[in-house]
N, CA and C of each residue as an Amber inpcrd file, in Angstrom:
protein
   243
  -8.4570000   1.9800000  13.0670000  -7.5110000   1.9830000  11.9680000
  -6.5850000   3.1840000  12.1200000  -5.3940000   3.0870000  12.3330000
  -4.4320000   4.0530000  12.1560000  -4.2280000   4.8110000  10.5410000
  -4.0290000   5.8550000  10.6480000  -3.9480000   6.5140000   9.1910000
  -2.5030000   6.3180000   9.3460000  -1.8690000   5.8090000   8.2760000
  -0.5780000   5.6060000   7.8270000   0.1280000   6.2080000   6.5110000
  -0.8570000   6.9810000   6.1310000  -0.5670000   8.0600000   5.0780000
   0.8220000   9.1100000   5.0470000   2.0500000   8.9040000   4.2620000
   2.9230000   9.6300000   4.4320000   3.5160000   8.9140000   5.5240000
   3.6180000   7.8990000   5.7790000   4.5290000   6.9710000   6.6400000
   5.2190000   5.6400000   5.3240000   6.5390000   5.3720000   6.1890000
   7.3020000   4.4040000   5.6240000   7.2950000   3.1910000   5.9730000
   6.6750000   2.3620000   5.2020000   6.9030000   0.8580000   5.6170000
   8.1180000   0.1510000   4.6060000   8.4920000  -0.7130000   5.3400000
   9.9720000  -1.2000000   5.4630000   9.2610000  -2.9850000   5.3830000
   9.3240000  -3.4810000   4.0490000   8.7350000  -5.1440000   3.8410000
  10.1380000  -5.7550000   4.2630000   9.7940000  -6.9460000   4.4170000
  11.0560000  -7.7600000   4.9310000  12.1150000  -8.1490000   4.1250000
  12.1350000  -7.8150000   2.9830000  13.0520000  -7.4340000   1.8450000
  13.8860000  -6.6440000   1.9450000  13.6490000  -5.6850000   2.6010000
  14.1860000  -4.7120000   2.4160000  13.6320000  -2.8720000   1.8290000
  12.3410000  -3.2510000   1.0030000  12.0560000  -2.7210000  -0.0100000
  11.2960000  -1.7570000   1.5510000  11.5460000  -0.3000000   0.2390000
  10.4810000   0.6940000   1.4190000   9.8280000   1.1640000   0.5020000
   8.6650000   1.2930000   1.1690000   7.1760000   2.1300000   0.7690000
   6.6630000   3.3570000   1.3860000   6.4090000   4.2520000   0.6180000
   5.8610000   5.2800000   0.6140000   4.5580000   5.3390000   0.9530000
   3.2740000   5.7460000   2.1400000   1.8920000   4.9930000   1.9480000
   1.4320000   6.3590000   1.5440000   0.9400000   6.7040000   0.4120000
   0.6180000   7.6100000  -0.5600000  -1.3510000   7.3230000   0.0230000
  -2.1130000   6.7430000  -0.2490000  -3.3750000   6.8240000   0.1860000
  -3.9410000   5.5380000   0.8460000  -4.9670000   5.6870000   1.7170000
  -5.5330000   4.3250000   2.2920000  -6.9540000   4.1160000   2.0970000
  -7.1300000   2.7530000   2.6170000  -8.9530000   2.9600000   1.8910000
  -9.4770000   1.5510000   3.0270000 -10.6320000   1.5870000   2.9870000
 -11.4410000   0.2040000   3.9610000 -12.0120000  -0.0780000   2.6680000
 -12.3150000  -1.4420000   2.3490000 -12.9320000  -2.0370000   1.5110000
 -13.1770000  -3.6700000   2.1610000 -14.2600000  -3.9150000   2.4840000
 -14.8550000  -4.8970000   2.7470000 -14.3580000  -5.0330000   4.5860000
 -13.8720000  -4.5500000   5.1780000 -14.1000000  -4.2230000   6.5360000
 -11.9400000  -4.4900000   6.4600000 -11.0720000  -4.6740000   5.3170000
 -10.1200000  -4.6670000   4.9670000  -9.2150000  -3.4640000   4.9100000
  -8.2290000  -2.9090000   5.3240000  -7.3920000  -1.9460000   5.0530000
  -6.3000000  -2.0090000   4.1750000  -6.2780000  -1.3650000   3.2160000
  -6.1130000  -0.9190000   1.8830000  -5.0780000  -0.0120000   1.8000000
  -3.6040000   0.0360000   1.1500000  -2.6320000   0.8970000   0.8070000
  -2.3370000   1.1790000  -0.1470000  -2.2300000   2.1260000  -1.1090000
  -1.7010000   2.6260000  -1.8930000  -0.0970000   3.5560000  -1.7180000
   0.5270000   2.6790000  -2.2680000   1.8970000   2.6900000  -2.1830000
   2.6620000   3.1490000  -3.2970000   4.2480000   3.9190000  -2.9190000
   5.0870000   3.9480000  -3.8990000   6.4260000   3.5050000  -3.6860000
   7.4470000   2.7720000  -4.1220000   8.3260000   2.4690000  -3.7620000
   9.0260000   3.5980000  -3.4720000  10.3100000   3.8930000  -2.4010000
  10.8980000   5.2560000  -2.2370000  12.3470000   4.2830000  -2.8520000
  12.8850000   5.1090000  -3.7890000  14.0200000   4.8030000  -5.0540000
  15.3500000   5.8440000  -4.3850000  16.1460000   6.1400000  -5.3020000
  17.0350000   6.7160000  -5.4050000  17.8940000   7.1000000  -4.3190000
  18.0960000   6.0790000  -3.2530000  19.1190000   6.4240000  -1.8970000
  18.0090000   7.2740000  -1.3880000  16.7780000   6.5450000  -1.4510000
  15.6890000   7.2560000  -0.6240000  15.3610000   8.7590000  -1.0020000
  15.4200000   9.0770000  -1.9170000  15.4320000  10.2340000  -1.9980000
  14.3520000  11.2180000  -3.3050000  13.6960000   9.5430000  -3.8400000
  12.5480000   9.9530000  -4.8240000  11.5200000   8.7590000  -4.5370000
  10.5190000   8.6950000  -5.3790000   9.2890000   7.5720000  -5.1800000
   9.0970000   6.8430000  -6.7050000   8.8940000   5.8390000  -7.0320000
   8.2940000   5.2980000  -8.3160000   7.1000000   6.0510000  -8.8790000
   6.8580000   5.6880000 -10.0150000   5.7730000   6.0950000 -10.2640000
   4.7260000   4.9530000 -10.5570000   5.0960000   4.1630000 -10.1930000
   4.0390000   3.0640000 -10.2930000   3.0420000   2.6000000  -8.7760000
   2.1460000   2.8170000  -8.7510000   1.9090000   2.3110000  -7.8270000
   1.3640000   1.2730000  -7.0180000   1.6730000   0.8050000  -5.6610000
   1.6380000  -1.1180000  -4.9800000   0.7520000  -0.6600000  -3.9470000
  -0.2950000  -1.5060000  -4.1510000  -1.2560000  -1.8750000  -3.9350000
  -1.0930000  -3.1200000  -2.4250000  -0.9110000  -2.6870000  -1.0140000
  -1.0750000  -3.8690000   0.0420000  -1.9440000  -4.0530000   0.9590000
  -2.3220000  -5.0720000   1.5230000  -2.9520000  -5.3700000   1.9210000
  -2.6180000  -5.3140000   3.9790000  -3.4560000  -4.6260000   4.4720000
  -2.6480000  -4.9080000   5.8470000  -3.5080000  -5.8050000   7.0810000
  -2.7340000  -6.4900000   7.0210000  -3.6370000  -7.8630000   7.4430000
  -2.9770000  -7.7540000   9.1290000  -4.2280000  -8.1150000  10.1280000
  -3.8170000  -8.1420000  11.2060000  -3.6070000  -9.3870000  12.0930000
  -2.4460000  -9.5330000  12.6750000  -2.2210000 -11.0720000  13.2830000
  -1.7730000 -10.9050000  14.9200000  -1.5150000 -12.0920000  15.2440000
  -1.4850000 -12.0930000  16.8550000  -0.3410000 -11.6460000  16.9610000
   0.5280000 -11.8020000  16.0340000   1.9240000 -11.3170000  16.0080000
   2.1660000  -9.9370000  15.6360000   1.0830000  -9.0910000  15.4720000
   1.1500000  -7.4550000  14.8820000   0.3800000  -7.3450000  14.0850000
   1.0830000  -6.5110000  13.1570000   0.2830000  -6.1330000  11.7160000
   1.6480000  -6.9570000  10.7820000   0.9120000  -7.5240000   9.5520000
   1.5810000  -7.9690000   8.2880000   1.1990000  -7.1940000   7.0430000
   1.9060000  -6.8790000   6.3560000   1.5540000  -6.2650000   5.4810000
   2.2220000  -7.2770000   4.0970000   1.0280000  -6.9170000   2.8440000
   0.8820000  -7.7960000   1.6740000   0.6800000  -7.4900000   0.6930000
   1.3830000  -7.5940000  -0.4510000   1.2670000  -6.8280000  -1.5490000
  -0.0070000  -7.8200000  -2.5450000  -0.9950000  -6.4590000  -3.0840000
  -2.0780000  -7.5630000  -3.5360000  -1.7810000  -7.7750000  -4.9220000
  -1.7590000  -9.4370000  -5.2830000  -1.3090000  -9.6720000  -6.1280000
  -2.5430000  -9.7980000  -7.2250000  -3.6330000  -9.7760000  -6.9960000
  -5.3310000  -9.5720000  -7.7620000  -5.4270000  -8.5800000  -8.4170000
  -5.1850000  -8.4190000  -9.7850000  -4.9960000  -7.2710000 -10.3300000
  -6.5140000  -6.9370000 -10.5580000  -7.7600000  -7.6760000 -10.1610000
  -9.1890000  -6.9900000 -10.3880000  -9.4620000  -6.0230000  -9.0430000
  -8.7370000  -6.6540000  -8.4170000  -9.2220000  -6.3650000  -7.1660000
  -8.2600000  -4.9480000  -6.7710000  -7.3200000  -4.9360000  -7.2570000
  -6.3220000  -3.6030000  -7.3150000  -6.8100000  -2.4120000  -8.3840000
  -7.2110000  -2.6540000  -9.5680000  -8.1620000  -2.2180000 -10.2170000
  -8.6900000  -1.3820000 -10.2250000 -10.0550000  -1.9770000  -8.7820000
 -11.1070000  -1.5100000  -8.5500000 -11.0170000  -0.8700000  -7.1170000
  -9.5800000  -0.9410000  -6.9280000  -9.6730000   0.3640000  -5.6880000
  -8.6360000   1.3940000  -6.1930000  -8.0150000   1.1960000  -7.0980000
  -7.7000000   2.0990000  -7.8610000  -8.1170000   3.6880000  -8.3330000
  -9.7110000   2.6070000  -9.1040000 -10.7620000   3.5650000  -9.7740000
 -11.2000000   3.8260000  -8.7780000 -11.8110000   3.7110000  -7.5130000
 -12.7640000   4.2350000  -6.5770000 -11.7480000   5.2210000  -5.8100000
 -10.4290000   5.1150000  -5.9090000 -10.0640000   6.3610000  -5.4130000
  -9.4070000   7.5650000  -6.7670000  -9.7410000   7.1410000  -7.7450000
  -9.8790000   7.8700000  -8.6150000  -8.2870000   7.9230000  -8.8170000
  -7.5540000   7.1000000  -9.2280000  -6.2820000   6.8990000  -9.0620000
  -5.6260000   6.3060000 -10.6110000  -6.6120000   5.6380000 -11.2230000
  -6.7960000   5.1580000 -12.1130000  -8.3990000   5.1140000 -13.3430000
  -8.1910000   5.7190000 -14.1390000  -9.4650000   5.2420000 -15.0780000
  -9.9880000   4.4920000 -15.7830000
């Protein structure tokens, strides 16, 4: 697993992410994300939750849309109470 912490991912939108913390959960790699705002130049304060899924074609990355499951890696990184 590459640490991708403090790196920018770029979704096919357009949209860029900030990878603020990472986590393994169920043999799965786990991002905690912030959107980077303002002509790039600040972060949200909300934070996105993706999923980085690996394919023959690279890595894909996925925003998790399971809010139990976002939740609860939330709280285990103490991110949320």
């Amino acid at each position: 697993m590459e640490n991708r912490i403090n790196k920018i991912l770029t979704l096919e939108n357009g949209k860029k992410l900030m990878v603020l913390h990472q986590a393994i959960y169920n043999d799965d790699n786990y991002l905690v994300c912030s959107e980077v705002v303002d002509n790039d130049q600040d972060l949200s304060d909300e934070p996105i939750l993706v999923h980085e899924i690996k394919s023959e074609d690279g890595i894909e990355i996925e925003i998790v849309e399971d809010s139990d499951l976002a939740e609860f890696i939330l709280q285990h990184l103490n991110l949320m109470d």
